[in-house]
C-alpha positions, -999 to +999 in steps of 0.1 A: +000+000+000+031+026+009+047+019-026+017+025-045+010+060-023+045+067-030+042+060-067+009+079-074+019+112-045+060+117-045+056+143-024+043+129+001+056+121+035+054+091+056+054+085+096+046+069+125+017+081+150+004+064+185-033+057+183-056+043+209-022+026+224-013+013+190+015+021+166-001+036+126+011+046+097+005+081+085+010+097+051+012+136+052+019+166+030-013+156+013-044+180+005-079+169+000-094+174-034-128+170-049-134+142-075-140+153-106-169+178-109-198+170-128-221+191-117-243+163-101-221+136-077-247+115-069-260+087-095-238+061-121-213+077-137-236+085-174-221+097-215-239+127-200-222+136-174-185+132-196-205+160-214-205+185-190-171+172-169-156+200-155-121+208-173-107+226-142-096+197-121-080+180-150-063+204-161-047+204-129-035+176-136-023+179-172-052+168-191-056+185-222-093+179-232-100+174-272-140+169-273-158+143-289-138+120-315-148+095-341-132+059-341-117+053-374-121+017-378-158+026-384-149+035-413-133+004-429-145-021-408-175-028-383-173-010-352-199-021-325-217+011-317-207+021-283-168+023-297-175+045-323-177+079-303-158+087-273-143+114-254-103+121-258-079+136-233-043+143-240-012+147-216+021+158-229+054+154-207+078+181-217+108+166-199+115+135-219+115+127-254+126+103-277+130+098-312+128+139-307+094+133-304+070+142-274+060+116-247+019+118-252-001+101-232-041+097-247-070+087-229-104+074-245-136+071-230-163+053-246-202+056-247-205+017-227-183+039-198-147+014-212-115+029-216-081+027-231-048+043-224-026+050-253+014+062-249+030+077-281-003+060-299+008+027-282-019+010-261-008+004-227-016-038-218-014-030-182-048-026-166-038-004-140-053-022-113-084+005-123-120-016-137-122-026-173-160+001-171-163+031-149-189+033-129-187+057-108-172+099-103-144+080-081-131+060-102-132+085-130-115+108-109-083+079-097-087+068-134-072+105-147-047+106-114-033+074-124-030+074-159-013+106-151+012+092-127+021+059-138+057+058-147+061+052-189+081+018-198+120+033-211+133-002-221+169-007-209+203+007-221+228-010-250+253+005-271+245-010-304+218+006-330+209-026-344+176-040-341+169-080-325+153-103-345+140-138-337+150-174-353+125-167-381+137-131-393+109-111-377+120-080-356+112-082-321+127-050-307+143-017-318+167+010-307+153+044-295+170+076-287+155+090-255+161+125-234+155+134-198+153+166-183+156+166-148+163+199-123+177+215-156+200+186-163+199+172-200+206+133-198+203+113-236+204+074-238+203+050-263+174+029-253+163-009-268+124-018-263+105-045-272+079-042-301+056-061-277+064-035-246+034-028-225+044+007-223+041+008-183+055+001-153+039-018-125+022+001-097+026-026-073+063-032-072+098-017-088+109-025-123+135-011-143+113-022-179+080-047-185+081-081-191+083-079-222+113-056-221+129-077-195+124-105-216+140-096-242+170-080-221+177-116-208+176-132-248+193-109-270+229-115-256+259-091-245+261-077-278+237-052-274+240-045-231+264-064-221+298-040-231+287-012-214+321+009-205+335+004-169+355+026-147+384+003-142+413-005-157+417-039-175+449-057-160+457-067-194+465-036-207+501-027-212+517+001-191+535+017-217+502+026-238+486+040-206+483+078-197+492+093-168+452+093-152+453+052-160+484+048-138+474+064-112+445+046-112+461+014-118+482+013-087+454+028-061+438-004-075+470-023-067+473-010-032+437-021-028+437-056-040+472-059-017+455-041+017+427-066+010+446-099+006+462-085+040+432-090+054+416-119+040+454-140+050+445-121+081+415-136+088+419-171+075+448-173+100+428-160+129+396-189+116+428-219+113+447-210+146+405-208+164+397-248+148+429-260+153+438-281+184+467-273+201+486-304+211+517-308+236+553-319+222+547-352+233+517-360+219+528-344+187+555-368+185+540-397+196+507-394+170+538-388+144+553-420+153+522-437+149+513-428+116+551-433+100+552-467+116+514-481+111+511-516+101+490-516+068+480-545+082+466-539+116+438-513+098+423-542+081+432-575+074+408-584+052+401-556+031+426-548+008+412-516-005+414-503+024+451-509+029+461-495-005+444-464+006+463-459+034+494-463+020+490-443-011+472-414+010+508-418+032+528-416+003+511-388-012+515-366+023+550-373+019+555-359-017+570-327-018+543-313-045+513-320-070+533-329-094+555-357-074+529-376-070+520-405-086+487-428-084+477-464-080+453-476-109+428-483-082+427-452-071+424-442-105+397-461-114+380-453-083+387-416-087+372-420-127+343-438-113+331-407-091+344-377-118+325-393-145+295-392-125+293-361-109+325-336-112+307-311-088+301-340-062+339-353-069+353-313-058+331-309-032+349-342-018+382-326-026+379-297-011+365-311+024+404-319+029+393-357+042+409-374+010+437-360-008+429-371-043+440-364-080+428-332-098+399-332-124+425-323-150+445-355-145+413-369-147+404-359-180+438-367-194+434-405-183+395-406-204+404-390-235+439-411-240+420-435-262+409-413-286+374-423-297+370-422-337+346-433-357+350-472-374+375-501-360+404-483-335+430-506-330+435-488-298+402-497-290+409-536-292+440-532-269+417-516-247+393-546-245+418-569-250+435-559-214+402-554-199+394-590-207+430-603-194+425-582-161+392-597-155+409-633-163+376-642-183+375-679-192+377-691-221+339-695-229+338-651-225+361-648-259+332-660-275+301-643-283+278-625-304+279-585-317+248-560-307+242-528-330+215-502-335+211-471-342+206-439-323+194-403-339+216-373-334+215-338-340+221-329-375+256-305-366+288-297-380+318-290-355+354-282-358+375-297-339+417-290-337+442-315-335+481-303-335+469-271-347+449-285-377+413-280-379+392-308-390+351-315-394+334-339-369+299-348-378+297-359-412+290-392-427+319-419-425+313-458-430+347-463-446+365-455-478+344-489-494+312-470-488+323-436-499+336-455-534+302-467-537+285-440-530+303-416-555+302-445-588+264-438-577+256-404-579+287-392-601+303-374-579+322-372-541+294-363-519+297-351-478+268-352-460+259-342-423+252-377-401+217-377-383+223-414-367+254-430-350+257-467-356+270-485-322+286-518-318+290-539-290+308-571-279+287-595-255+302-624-243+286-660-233+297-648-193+287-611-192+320-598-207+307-564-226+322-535-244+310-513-272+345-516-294+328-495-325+305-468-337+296-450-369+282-418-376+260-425-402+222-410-421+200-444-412+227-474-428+214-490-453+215-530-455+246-529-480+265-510-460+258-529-427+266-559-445+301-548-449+307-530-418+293-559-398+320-585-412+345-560-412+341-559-376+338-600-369+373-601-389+389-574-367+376-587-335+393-622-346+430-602-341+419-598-305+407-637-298+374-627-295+349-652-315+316-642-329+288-669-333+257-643-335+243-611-342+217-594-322+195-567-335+159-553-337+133-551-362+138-524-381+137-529-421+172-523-428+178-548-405+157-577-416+165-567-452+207-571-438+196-605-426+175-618-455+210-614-477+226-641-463+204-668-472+205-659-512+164-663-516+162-692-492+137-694-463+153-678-433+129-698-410+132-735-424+173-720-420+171-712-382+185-685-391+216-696-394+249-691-421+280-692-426+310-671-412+327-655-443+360-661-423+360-694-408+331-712-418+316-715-383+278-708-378+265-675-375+233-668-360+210-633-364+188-632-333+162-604-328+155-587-298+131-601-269+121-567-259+114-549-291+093-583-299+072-581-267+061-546-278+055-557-313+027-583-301+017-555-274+014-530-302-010-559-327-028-564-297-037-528-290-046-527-329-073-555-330-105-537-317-140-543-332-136-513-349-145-512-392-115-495-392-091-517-373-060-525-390-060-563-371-087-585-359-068-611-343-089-640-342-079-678-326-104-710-332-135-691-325-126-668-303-114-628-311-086-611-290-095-576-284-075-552-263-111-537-252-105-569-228-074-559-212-092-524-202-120-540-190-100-566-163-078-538-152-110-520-148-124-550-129-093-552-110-093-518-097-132-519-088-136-554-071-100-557-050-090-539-021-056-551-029-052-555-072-041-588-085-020-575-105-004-545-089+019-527-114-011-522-136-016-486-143-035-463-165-003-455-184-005-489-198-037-481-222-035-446-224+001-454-245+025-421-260+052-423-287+076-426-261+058-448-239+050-471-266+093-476-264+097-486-226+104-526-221+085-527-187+051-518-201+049-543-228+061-566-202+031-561-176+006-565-198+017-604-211+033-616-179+023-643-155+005-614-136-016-603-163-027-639-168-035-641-135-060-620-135-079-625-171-081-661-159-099-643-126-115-620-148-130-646-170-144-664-139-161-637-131-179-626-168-187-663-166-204-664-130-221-632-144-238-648-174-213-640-209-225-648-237-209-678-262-187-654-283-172-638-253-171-672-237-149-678-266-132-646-269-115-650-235-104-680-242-085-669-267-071-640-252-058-665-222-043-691-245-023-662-259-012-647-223+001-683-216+025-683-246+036-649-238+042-652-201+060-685-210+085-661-235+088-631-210+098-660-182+120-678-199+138-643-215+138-625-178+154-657-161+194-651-150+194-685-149+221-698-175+207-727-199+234-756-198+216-785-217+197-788-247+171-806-227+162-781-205+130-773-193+131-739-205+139-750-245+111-772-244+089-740-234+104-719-260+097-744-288+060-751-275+056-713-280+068-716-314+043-748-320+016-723-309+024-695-333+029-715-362+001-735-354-021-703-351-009-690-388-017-725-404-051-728-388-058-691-402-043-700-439-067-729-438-095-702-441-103-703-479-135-691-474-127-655-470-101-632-489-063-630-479-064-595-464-090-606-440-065-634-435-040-613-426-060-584-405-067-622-380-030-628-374-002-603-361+020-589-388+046-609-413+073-591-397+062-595-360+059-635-366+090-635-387+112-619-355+092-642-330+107-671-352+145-657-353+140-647-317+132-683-305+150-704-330+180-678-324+183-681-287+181-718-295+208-722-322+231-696-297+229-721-266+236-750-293+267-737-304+279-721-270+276-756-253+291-772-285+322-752-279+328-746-243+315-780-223+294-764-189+289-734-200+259-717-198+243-692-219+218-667-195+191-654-216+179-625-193+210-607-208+211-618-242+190-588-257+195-548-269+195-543-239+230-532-231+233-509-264+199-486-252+216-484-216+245-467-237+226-446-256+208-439-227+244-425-203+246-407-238+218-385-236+222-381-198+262-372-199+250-342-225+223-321-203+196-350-207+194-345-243+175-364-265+196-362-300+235-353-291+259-339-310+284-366-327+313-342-312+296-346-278+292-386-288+327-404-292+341-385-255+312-397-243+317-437-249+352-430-232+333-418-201+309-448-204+338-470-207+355-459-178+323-449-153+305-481-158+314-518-153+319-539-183+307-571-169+276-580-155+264-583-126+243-613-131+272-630-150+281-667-136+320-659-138+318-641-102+315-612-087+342-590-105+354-556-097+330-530-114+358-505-120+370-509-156+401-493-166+433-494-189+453-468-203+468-482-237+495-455-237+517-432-218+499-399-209+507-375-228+504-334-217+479-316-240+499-284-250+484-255-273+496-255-304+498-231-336+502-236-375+522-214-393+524-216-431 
């Protein structure tokens, strides 16, 4: 309430006064006035009355009146009828201009009793805090003090002329020239306000400029207000080119910055010498002896990390510097473990004092040793060959399959300087084989921006995983895969590494890759199963569990009773319909206190295009708990009188959920499979009895046309990856147990799995973006490298240390560099 006084009276005076015991605000130098005079106060405020308003009071306070006025949109356009008269009042401020024009404040008043304040003829937005119709001789009267008062919008200052424009070209704010006059000083300013500016300042509160103003202060960068001139002196400035006025000026900053380092030494001194503990000679001695003569082995004889901590934070206390000191690889790899996951979290420990540990710099210089290019590194294999030999995997790890897919990336060239040179990161590059292609194609050498990266990674039969390769690509094409992919089995083969499969998803590229190594044949009646280029061994393509689950989610969710459903999925007599699902969820919720199946939530219908991608929901809905509770759910439509067809229908939906809860068991066990006649393989082919049996007793169905065939069975291409995901995972334990007697293939981790969980530490390493930058991409498989363990938890090799680390080469100082030709 003060401000707002303040604002609307600045003369007035504020104090305090004792009333009736209590303490008050008062507010003086202020003299009554009459509102404005009408000639008759008592009634509505009329058109009538504006008639015969009395111009004495304002022009008091600086209203110029102009009589009645005609809108001129009536002319062009239809006006409603009480806008097209009103009366018009005009207040000019003779101390500021801009532009060398006037600051003119109008006011209208319309026949309905509305209004509108124009400045420079400029609507205001604001509404004053004053009613949208005036309804009475008060408000009329604070409606001409206000507008009068209320302090005009200036924008805020720059030093450039130029106007700001937005991504699409349009200007969104212009340079203005304005001039103050205040107790006969002359101040001009280069102003910069917004095209949207509200032209007013709020009445509540302080503000240097609108929102919109402000707004636009904050976007258009330091190159319009942020080089405004200082008073200082930049220390970078030579002394010889100074004048006698910067010298002086120069040292009187000196002798301040020394007086104040004299006291800040000053007072750290007095805060050490008040925490410190004082302790007798004796004592000092004696704690001294102590800790030069500890037994490592008194601390902890059973944990040895704990022992080489002690003695490497000993012999760093004893180094005479930084740069003496030199680090275990455990502590290393311990110290890379926390950096890469938080740097701020990492100095905030190094700063407490309780661990003296090595700087982030050093830290940086052990990640990016192996530089991370695109295509086979040869680095890259050392690197994973040592990590293998420091694990001591068995022999059954060297062997194992490849992963790839694909992520999207932002579409951005970056330079990036090596020795001086300057070379592009972020266009295409699948090898000089595919550039030679590509150019006897179009005619001519071609360089295109990448929008995907292409990642490859090495899973062994015990856990063993590394992503050895990646490609900046625009969406490979099956040609090109072909090539890179056995480019990569050959180079893996230097390294001892052995790869019997190749695990991917669905995509179209992909199944087109696969279908050219079977030269026209039946993939199926195959197994899915060729030939190694190289050595002759089998080599298996096996699609992904999870991204199969969601394909017979996603046909499910399609088959509704609609005309216009692109599947009606239909077994013996009986139609699965995902209205079902919605309806036992629904029953579910509404006859359990406690649900049968509890993870069963709304976001499992109501799907997005990013829900449709997460594993879990999929999963819920074909489970052993979603089975569960249709079998409970088809009790009770049956207790409840259903009729034959939905007697049928749920049925079929149930004979479905038990062939999919049997795959999502048998793909989420950590189990390894170490026989052929295991239970679990006996499950996996009964599931494939079932599907094939479903598609033959559908083909049988000459009676109606083929594409009403196809709308009762899920798509080709889901049944074709349900096939090469079974008969896959089969063929994979064959061969793994053929080679390695007692080992055991696990298939809970035998998927994409691993590759998503990359790109997924990609996106989070880079400001949880969704589409990186390839620049930002090869750093960031270092950091994954190092931060993250390589082997599994759930592998059946032991529990190994989760820290991986090598460095392939001596570290090398970065040191800047210049080219000079």
């Amino acid at each position: 309430m003060g401000m707002l006084v303040r604002r609307l009276f600045p003369s007035v005076q504020d104090g305090r006064l004792s009333f009736n015991g209590k303490r008050c605000g008062i507010y003086s130098n202020l003299t009554k006035r009459s509102s404005v005079s009408t000639g008759d106060n008592t009634g509505q405020l009329s058109w009538s009355h504006l008639e015969s308003l009395d111009t004495t009071v304002t022009g008091a306070l600086g209203w110029l009146p102009c009589g009645l006025q005609r809108n001129p949109t009536t002319i062009t356009t239809t006006c409603a009828p009480d806008k097209a008269l009103y009366f018009q009042w005009l207040y000019v401020d003779n101390t500021c201009t801009f532009n060398q024009q006037k600051v003119t404040r109008e006011l209208r008043i319309y026949k309905d009793m509305s209004w509108d304040f124009f400045i420079v003829n400029r609507m205001s937005l604001r509404d004053l805090d004053m009613p949208p119709t005036l309804r009475s001789h008060q408000e009329l009267s604070a409606l001409f003090i206000v507008t009068a008062r209320v302090q005009v919008c200036p924008g805020f200052h720059v030093l450039s002329r130029r106007d700001t424009k937005s991504r699409r070209g349009e200007v969104i704010g212009r340079a203005e020239d304005w001039t103050r006059q205040e107790n006969g000083v002359i101040t001009n300013s280069l102003m910069h306000r917004s095209v949207k500016c509200e032209m007013t300042l709020s009445l509540r509160q302080p503000e240097f400029a609108c929102h919109s103003c402000a707004l636009l202060k904050r976007q258009c960068g330091k190159d319009l207000f942020g080089c405004l001139p200082t008073t200082g002196i930049s220390k970078f400035k030579k002394e010889s080119i100074m004048n006698d006025e910067q010298l002086k000026l120069k040292i009187l900053q000196e002798r301040k910055h020394k007086v104040n380092g004299i006291k800040r030494e000053h007072r750290l001194r007095e805060t050490i010498r008040e925490e410190m503990i004082v302790l007798t000679e004796d004592t000092h001695t004696d704690i001294k002896s102590i800790f030069d003569t500890s037994n490592s082995s008194r601390l902890c004889e059973e944990n040895n990390d704990l022992i080489r901590m002690w003695e490497e934070q000993v012999k760093v206390l004893k180094s005479k510097g930084p740069r003496g000191r030199r680090w275990h690889p455990k502590m290393i790899r311990m110290c890379l473990s926390v950096w890469l996951r938080s740097p701020k979290a990492y100095e905030e420990l190094k700063k407490s004092g309780l661990l003296c540990l090595p700087s982030g710099r050093l830290l940086s210089m052990y990640k990016n040793n192996a530089e991370s290019l695109p295509g086979l590194n040869d680095n890259f294999l050392e690197w994973m060959v040592k990590e293998a030999e420091r694990k001591k995997l068995p022999q059954e790890g060297w062997n194992g399959g490849i992963i790839l897919d694909e992520m999207a990336i932002q579409e951005d060239l970056q330079l990036k300087f090596v020795n001086g040179e300057a070379e592009i990161v972020g266009l295409v590059c699948l090898g000089e084989l595919n550039a030679d292609m590509q150019t006897l194609i179009s005619g001519t050498e071609q360089a295109s921006p990448a929008t995907h990266v292409l990642q490859m990674l090495y899973l062994g039969n015990t856990g063993f995983r590394f992503p050895f390769a990646h490609w900046p690509t625009r969406e490979v094409d099956p040609a090109t895969l072909y090539t890179v992919f056995w480019d990569a089995v050959k180079w893996l083969r230097k390294g001892g590494f052995h790869v019997s499969y190749c695990g991917l998803d669905g995509g179209q590229a992909n199944r087109t890759f696969v279908s050219m190594h079977f030269k026209g044949k039946d993939p199926v009646k195959e197994k899915f199963t060729t030939r190694n280029l190289f050595t002759y061994e089998p080599m298996v393509f096996y699609m992904d569990p999870w991204h199969n689950f969601k394909k017979i989610r996603n046909g499910i969710e399609k088959s509704t009773a609609s005309a216009k459903a692109t599947r009606d999925l239909q077994i013996g007599d009986g139609k699965i319909q995902w209205r079902y699902w919605k309806e036992a969820y629904r029953f579910d919720q509404e006859q359990h206190s406690l649900p049968l199946h509890h993870k069963l939530k709304l976001e499992h219908f109501d799907l997005t295009p990013a829900s449709r991608m997460r594993n879990h929901l999929a999963e819920h809905l074909l489970n052993k708990d979603m089975l569960h509770l249709m079998k409970a759910f088809r009790k009770h439509r049956e207790a409840n009188g259903a009729s034959e067809q939905e007697r049928n229908d749920l049925q079929a939906v149930v004979s479905l959920l038990e062939t999919t809860s049997k795959l999502i068991t048998v793909f989420t066990d950590t189990r390894p499979v170490q026989s052929m006649e295991d239970e679990r393989i006996k499950e996996l082919q009964d599931c494939l009895d079932y599907f094939r049996a479903w598609e033959d007793e559908v083909v049988a169905c000459t009676h109606i046309t083929a594409a009403q065939r196809n709308k009762m069975l899920l798509s080709d291409k889901a049944r074709s990856d349900i096939s090469s995901m079974i008969l896959g995972f089969m063929q994979i334990c064959k061969i793994a147990l053929s080679r390695n007697k007692g080992c055991g293939v696990v298939a809970a981790r035998t998927n994409s799995n691993p590759v998503e969980n990359i790109f997924c530490q990609q996106r989070g390493q880079n400001g949880q973006n969704n589409n990186p930058r390839y620049s930002q991409y090869g750093p960031g498989i270092n950091a994954i490298c190092l931060g993250q363990t390589v082997s599994t938890h759930k592998s059946n090799t032991g529990n190994n240390d989760s820290l991986s680390y090598f460095k392939p080469h001596p570290l090398q100082r970065k040191r800047k560099s210049m080219r000079i030709e």
